[in-house]
C-alpha positions in Angstrom: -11.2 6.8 -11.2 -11.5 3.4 -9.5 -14.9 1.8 -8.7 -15.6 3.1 -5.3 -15.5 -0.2 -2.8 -14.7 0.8 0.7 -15.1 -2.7 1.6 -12.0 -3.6 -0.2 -9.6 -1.5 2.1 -11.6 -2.0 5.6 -11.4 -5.4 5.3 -7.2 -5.1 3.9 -6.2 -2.6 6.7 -8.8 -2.6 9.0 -8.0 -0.1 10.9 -4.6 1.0 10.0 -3.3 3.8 8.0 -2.1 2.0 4.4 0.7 4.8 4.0 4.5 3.4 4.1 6.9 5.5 6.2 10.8 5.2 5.8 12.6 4.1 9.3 16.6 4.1 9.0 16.4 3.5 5.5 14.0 1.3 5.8 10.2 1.3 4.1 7.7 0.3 7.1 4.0 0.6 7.3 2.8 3.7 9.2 0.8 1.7 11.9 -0.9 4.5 13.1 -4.8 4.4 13.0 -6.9 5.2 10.6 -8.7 8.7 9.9 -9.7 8.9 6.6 -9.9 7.0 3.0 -7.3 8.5 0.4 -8.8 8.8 -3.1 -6.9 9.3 -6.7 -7.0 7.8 -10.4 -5.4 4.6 -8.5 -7.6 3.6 -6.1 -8.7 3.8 -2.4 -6.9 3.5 0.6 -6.8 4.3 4.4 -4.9 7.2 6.3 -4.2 8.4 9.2 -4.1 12.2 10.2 -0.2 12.7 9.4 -0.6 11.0 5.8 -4.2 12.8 4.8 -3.2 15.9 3.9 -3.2 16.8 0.3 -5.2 13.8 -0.5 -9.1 13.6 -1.5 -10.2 12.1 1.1 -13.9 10.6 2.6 -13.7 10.3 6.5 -13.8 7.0 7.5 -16.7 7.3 9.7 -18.6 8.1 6.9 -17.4 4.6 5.2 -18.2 2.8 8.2 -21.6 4.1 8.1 -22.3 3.3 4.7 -20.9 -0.3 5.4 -23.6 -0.5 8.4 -26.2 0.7 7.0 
């Protein structure tokens, strides 16, 4: 698994969900807010409630707090 560095993705989607959702055919980001980071063998990313399930995930108030502290 990736090096844990919830930095990276707070400060690349701060605050949106990192998922891509198809529109008329068309791949779009989600643009819903974040909830959660997503976890596998590739990396780390950000969520939102529709897009975390299934996923390992560490709540993103969790990051936040880690980032603050």
């Amino acid at each position: 698994m990736a090096e844990f560095n919830p930095w990276h993705f707070i400060d690349k989607y701060p605050g949106q969900c990192a998922a891509e959702v198809s529109r008329k055919g068309n791949s779009e980001p989600c643009d819903e807010a974040a909830y959660a980071v997503a976890m596998d063998d590739e990396g780390f990313w950000p969520v939102c409630i529709k897009h975390a399930r299934g996923q390992g995930l560490v709540p993103l108030s969790e990051v936040l707090e880690h980032r603050a502290g």
